[in-house]
TORROMAR-795673 format. One record per residue: residue number from 1; residue in one letter; x, y, z of N, C-alpha, C in turn. Coordinates in Angstrom, 3 decimals, padded with zeros to 6 digits. Each point is the difference from the previous one (the first is absolute). Layout:
REM TORROMAR-795673
k=NUM&r=a&n_u=X&n_v=Y&n_w=Z&ca_u=X&ca_v=Y&ca_w=Z&c_u=X&c_v=Y&c_w=Z
...
This chain:
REM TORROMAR-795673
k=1&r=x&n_u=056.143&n_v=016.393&n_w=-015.253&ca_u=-001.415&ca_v=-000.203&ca_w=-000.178&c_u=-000.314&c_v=-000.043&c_w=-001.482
k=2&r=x&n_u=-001.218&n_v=-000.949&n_w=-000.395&ca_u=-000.147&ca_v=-000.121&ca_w=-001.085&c_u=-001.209&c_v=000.988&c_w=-000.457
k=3&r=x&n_u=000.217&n_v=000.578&n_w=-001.207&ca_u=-001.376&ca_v=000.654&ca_w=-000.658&c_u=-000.827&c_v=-000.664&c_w=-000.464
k=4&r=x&n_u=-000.506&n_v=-001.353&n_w=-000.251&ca_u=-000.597&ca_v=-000.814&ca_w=-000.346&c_u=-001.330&c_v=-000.596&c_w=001.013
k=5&r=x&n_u=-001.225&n_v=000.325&n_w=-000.424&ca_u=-001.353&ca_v=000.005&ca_w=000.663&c_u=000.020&c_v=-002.053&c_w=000.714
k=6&r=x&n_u=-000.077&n_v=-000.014&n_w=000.977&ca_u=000.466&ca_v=-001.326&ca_w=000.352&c_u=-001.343&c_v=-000.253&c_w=000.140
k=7&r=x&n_u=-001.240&n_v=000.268&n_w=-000.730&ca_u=-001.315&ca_v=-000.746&ca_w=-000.094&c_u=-000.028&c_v=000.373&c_w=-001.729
k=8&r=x&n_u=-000.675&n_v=-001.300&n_w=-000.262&ca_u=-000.489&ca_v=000.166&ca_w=-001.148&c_u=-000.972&c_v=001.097&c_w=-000.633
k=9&r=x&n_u=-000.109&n_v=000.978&n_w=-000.355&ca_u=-001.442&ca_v=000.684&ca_w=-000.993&c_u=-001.162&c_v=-000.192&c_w=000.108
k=10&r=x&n_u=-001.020&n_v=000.561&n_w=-000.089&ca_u=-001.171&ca_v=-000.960&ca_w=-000.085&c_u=-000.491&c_v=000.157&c_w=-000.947
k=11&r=x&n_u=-000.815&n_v=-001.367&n_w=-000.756&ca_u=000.232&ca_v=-000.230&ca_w=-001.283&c_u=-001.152&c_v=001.355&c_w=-000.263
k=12&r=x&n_u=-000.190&n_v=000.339&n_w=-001.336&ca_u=-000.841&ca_v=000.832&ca_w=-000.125&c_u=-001.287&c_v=-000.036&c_w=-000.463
k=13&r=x&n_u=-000.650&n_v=-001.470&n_w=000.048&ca_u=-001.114&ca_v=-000.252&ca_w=-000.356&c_u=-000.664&c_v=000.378&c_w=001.784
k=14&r=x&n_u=000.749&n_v=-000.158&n_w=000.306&ca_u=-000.014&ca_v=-000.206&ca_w=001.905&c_u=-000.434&c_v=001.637&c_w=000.081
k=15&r=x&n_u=000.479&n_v=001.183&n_w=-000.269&ca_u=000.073&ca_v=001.116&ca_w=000.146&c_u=-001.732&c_v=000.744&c_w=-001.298
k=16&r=x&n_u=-000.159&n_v=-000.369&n_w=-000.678&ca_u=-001.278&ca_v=000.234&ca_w=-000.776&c_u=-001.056&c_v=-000.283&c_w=001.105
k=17&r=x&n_u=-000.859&n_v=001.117&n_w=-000.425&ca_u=-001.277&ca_v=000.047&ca_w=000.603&c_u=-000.615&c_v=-001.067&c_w=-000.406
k=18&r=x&n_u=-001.214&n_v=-000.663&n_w=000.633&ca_u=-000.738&ca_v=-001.323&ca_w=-000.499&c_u=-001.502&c_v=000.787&c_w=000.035
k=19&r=x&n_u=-000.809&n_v=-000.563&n_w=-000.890&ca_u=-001.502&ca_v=000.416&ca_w=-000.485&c_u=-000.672&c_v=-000.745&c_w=001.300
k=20&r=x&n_u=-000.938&n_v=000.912&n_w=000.143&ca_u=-000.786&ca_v=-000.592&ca_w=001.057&c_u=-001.078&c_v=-000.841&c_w=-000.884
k=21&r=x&n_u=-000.090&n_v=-001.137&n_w=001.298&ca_u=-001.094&ca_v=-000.894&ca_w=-000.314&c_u=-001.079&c_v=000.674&c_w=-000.540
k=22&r=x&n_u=-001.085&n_v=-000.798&n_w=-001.181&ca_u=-001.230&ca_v=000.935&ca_w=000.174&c_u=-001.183&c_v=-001.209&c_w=000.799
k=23&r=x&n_u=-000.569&n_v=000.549&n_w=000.169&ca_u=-001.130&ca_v=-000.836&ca_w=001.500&c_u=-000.990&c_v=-000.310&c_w=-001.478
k=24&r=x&n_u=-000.683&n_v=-001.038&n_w=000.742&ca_u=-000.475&ca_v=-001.351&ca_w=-001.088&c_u=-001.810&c_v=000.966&c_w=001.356
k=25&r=x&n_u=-000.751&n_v=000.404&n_w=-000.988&ca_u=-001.462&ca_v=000.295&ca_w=000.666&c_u=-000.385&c_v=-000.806&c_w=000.649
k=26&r=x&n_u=-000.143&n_v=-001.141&n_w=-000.170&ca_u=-000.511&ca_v=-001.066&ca_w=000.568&c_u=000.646&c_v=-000.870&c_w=000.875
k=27&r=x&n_u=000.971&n_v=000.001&n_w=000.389&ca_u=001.023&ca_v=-000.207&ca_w=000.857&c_u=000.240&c_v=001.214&c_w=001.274
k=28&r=x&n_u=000.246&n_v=001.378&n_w=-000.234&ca_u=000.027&ca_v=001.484&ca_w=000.140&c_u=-000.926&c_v=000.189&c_w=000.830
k=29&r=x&n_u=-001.188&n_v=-000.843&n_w=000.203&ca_u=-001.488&ca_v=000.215&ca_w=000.712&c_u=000.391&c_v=000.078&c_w=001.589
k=30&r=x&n_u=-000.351&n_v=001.184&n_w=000.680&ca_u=000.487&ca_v=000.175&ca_w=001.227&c_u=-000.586&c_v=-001.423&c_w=001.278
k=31&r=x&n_u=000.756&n_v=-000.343&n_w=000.776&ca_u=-000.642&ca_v=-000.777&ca_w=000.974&c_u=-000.912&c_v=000.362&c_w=000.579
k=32&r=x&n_u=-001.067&n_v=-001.034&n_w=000.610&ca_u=-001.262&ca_v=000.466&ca_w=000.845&c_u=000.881&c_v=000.156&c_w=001.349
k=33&r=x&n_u=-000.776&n_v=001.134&n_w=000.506&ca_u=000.538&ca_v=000.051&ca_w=001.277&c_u=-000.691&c_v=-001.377&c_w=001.195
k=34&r=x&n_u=000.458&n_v=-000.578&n_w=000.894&ca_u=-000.507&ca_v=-000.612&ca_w=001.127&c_u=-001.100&c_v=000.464&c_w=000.659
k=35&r=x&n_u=-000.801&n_v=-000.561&n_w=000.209&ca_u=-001.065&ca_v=-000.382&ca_w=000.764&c_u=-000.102&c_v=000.784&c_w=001.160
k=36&r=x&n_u=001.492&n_v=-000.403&n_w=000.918&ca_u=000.491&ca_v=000.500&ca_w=001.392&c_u=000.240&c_v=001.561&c_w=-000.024
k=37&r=x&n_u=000.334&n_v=000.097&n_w=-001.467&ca_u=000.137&ca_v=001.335&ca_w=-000.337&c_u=-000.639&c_v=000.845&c_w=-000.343
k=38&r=x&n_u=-000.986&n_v=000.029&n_w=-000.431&ca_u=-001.161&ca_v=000.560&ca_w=-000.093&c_u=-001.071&c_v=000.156&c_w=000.507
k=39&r=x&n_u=-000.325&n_v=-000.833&n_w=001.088&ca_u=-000.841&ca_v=-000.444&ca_w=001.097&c_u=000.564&c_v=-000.328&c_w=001.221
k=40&r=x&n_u=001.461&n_v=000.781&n_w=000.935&ca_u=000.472&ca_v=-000.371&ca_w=001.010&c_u=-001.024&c_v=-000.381&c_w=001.119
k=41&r=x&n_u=-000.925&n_v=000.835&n_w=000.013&ca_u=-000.921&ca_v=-000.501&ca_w=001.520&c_u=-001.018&c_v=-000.693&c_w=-000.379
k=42&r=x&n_u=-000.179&n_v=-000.641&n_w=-000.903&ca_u=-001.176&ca_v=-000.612&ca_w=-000.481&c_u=001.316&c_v=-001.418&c_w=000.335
k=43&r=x&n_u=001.329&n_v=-000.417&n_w=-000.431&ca_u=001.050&ca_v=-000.705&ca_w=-000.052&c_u=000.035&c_v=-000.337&c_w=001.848
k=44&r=x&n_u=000.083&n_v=000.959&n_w=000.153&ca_u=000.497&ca_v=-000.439&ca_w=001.571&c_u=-001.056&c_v=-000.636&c_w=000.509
k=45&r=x&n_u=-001.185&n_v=000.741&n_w=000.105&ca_u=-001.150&ca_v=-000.787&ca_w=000.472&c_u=-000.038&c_v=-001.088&c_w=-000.622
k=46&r=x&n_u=000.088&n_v=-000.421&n_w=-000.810&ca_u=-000.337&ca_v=-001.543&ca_w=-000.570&c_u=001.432&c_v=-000.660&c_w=000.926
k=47&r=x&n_u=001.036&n_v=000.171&n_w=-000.155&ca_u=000.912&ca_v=-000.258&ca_w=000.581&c_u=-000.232&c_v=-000.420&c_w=001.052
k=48&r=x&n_u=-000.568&n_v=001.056&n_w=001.353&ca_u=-000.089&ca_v=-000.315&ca_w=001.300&c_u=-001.375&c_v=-001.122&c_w=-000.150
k=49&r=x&n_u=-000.652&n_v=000.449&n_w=-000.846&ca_u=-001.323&ca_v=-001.016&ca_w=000.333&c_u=000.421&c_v=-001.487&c_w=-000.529
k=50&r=x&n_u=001.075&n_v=-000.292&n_w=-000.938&ca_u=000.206&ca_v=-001.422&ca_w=-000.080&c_u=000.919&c_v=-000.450&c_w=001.366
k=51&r=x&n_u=000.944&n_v=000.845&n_w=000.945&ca_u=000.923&ca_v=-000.564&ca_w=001.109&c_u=-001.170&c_v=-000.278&c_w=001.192
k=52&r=x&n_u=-001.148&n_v=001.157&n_w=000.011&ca_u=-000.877&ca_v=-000.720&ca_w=000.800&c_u=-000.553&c_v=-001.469&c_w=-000.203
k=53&r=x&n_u=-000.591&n_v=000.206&n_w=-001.613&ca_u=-000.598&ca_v=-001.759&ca_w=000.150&c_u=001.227&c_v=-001.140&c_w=-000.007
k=54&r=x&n_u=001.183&n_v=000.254&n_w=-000.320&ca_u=000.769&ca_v=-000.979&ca_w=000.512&c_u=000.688&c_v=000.445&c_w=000.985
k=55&r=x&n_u=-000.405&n_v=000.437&n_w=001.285&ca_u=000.464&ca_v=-000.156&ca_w=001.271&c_u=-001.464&c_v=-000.358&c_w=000.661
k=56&r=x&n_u=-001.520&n_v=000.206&n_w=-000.377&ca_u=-000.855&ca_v=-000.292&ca_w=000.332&c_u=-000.166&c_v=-001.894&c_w=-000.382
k=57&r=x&n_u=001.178&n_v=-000.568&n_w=-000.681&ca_u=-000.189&ca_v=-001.295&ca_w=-000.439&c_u=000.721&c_v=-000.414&c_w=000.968
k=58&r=x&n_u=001.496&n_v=000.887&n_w=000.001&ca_u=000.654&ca_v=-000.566&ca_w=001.085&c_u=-000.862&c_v=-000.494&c_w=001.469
k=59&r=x&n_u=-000.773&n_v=001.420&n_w=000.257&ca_u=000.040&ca_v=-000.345&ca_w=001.720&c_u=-001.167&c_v=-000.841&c_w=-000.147
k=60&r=x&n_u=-000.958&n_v=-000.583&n_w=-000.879&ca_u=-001.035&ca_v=-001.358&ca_w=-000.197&c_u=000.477&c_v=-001.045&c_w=-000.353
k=61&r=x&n_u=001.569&n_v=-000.365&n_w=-000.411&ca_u=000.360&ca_v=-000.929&ca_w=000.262&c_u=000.563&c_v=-000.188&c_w=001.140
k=62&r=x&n_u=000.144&n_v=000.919&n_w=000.604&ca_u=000.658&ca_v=-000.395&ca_w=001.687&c_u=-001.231&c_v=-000.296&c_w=000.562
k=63&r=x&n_u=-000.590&n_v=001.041&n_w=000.293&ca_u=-001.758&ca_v=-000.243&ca_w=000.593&c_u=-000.080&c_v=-001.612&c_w=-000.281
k=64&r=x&n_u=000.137&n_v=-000.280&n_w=-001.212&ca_u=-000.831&ca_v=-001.522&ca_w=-000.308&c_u=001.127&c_v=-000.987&c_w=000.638
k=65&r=x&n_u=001.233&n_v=000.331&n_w=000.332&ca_u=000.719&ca_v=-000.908&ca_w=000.335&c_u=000.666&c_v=-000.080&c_w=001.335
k=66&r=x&n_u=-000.466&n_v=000.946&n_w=000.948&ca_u=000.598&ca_v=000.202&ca_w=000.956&c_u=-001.830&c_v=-000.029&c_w=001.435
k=67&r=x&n_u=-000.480&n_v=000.089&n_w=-001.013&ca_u=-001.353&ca_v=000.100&ca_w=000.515&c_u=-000.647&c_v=001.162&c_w=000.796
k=68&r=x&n_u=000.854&n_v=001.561&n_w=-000.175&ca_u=-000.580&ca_v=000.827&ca_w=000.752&c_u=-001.473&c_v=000.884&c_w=000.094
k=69&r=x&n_u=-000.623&n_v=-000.289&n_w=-000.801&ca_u=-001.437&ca_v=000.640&ca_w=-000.396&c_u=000.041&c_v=001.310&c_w=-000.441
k=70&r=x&n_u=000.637&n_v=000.274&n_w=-000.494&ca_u=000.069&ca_v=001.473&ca_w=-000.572&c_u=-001.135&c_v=000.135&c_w=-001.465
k=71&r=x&n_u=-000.080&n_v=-001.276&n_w=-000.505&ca_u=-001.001&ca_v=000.472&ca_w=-001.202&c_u=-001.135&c_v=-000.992&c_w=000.195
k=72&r=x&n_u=-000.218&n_v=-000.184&n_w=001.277&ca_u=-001.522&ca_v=-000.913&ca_w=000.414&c_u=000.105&c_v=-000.578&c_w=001.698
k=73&r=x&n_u=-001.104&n_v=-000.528&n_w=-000.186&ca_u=000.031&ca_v=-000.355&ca_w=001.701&c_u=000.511&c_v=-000.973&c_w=000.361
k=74&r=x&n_u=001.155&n_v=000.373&n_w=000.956&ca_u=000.143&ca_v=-001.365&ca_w=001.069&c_u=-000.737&c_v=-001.077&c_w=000.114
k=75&r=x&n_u=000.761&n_v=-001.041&n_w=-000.447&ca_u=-001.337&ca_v=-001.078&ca_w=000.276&c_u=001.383&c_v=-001.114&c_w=000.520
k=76&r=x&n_u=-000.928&n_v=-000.424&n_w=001.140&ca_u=001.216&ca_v=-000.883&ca_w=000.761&c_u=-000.228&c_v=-001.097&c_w=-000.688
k=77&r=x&n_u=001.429&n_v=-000.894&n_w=000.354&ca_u=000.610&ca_v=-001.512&ca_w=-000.925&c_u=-000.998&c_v=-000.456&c_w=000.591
k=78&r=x&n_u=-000.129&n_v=-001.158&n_w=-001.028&ca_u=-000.895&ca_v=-001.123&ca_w=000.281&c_u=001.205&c_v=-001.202&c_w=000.460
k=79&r=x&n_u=-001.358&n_v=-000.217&n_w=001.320&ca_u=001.138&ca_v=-001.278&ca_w=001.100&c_u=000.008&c_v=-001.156&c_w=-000.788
């Protein structure tokens, strides 16, 4: 067996501590938090209230195309 380290050293710039960054103030400026995040139930409700008006579009384009009267009166075809 050999006494000889069969990996290289590591160099020693590699082994020195490195200076920490310094943060630029104006850059450094914390993020705004979200909307969703700060207002979860105010978020959801808007949420559910936009899947209603587009499922309330949905079922008035069926209504209008299938002819069931769900958003007005039956009015029979003209012969």
């Amino acid at each position: 067996m050999s006494a000889k380290n069969k990996r290289p050293a590591a160099a020693p710039s590699a082994l020195a501590p490195q200076p920490a960054p310094v943060a630029d103030p104006v850059t450094a400026a914390p993020t705004p938090v979200p909307f969703y995040e700060r207002h979860p139930k105010a978020a959801n409700a808007i949420f559910v209230a936009l899947w209603l008006y587009v499922a309330a579009l949905w079922l008035l384009a069926l209504d209008q195309t299938f002819h069931w009267g769900i958003f007005g009166p039956k009015i029979p075809p003209i012969p």
